[in-house]
N, C-alpha and C positions, 0 to 999 in steps of 0.2 A: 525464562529467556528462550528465545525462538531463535535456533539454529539456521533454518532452509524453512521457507515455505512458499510453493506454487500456485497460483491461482489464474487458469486460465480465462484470457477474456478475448472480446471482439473489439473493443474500441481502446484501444491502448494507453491515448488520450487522457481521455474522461475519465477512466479507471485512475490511472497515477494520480489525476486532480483529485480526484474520491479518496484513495489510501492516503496520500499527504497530509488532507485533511484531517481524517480518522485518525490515522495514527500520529496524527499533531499534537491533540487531545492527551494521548497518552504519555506525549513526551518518547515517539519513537520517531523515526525514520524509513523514508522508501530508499533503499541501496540500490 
């Protein structure tokens, strides 16, 4: 289980679309 984790980016957008995705897969969530 993952507490806190930051991951700076430039496109804020696209990034959230990318992790949603990703972490779709694993049955997580973007908070």
């Amino acid at each position: 289980m993952l507490d806190h984790v930051s991951i700076p980016v430039k496109d804020f957008d696209a990034s959230r679309k990318f992790y949603e995705q990703v972490l779709g897969t694993l049955g997580a969530k973007v908070v």
